[in-house]
Structures are given as C-alpha cells and as structure tokens.
C-alpha positions as CSV (number, residue, x, y, z in Angstrom):
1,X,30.0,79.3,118.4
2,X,31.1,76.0,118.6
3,X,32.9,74.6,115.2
4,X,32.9,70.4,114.9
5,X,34.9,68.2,113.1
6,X,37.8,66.8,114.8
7,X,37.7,62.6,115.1
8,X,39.5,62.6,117.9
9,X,40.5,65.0,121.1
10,X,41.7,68.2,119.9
11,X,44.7,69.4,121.9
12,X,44.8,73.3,121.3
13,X,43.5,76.2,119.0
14,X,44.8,78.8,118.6
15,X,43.5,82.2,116.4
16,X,45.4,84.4,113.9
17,X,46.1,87.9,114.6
18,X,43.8,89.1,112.8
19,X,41.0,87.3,115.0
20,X,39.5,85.8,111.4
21,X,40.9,82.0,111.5
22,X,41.4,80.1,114.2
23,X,44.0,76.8,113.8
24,X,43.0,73.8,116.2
25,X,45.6,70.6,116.6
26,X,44.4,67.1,117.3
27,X,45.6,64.3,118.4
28,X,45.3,62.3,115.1
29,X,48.1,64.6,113.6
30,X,45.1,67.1,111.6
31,X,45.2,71.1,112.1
32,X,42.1,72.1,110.9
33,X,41.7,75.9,109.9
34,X,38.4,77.5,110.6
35,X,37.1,81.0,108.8
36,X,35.4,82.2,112.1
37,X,33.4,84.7,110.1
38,X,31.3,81.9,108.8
39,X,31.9,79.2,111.3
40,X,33.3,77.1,108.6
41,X,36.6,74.7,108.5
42,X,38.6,75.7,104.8
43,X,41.9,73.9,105.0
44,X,43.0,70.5,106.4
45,X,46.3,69.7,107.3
46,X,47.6,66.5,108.1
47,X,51.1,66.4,109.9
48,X,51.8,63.1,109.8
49,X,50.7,59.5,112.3
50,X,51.9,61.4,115.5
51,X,49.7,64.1,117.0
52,X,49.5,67.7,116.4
53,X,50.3,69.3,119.9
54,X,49.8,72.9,119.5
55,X,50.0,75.6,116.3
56,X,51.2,79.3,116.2
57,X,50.6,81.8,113.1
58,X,53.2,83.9,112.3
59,X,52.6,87.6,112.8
60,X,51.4,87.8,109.5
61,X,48.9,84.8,109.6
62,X,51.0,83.2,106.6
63,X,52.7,80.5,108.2
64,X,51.4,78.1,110.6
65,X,54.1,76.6,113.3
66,X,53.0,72.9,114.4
67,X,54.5,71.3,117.6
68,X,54.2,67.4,116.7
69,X,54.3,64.1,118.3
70,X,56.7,63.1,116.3
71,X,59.6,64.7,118.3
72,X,59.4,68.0,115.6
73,X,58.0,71.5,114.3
74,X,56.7,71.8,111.1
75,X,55.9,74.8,109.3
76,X,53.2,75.4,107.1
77,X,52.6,78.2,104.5
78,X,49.0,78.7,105.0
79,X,48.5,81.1,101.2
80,X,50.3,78.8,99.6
81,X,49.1,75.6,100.8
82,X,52.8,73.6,101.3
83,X,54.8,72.4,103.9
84,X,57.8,75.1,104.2
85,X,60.4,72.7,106.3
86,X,60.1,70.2,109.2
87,X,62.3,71.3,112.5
88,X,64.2,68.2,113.7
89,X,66.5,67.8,117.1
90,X,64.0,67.1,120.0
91,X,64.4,63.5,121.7
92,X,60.5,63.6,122.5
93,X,57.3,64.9,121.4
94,X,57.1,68.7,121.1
95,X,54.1,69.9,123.4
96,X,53.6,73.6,123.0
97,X,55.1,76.7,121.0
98,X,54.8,80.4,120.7
C-alpha cells in the first residue's frame, strides 16, 4: 500500500512493534502516524520549524522518540497525545535514533 500525505520529502518511517502503525518523519518537522490496518493517517504531530529526522516507538508502542533538526529528541506519548520532554545537548541536527 502506499499511504500519501506528506507536503514535503519524508525522511524515514518507521513501524511499531506490533506491525499496526507505522510513524513517518518529514522534513517540514510533521510525524504522521498511520493505522496500517486501514491505510489511514490518525494522529499528526508537529515538532516544531526544523525537520523531523527519524522516529522510534518504544517497545510498548506508547512513546514515540523524534530525532529533530533542531539539534534535539523529543518524546512523544502517543495514548495520551502530549509531548513527554524535549532532549537537549547536541550542537547539530539529530539524524537517526534507535
């Protein structure tokens, strides 16, 4: 399947472990999260005016780790919808995480 919807070039994705949702970056700063099951985008998330590099999920697929442009990490509780903190201390843009 193919899921549309980024603006812009979209610089990873990445799925859960559970193989339901998939998180994709792009390079506007939006992580989109896609319900595979029903080829369908649910939640966007927008990190800020610096792109979104690359995501992880948490082993439990409740929080969402973003590398960003912006020289940080932010993490996101997916189930609840909030920000949980922003990971500061890089002198350049964050390009990947695991």
């Amino acid at each position: 399947q193919t899921f549309y919807g980024h603006a812009n070039a979209c610089n990873q994705a990445v799925f859960n472990m559970r193989g339901d949702t998939i998180a994709s970056c792009d390079a506007d700063g939006v992580v989109k999260l896609w319900d595979v099951r029903v080829v369908s985008e649910y939640l966007q998330i927008d990190t800020g005016n610096h792109p979104a590099n690359a995501a992880c999920f948490d082993r439990g697929g409740k929080v969402l780790a973003i590398a960003s442009g912006d020289a940080s990490i932010k993490t996101f509780n997916v189930e609840d919808r909030v920000f949980v903190a922003g990971l500061e201390g890089h002198e350049d843009s964050v390009q990947d995480i695991a």
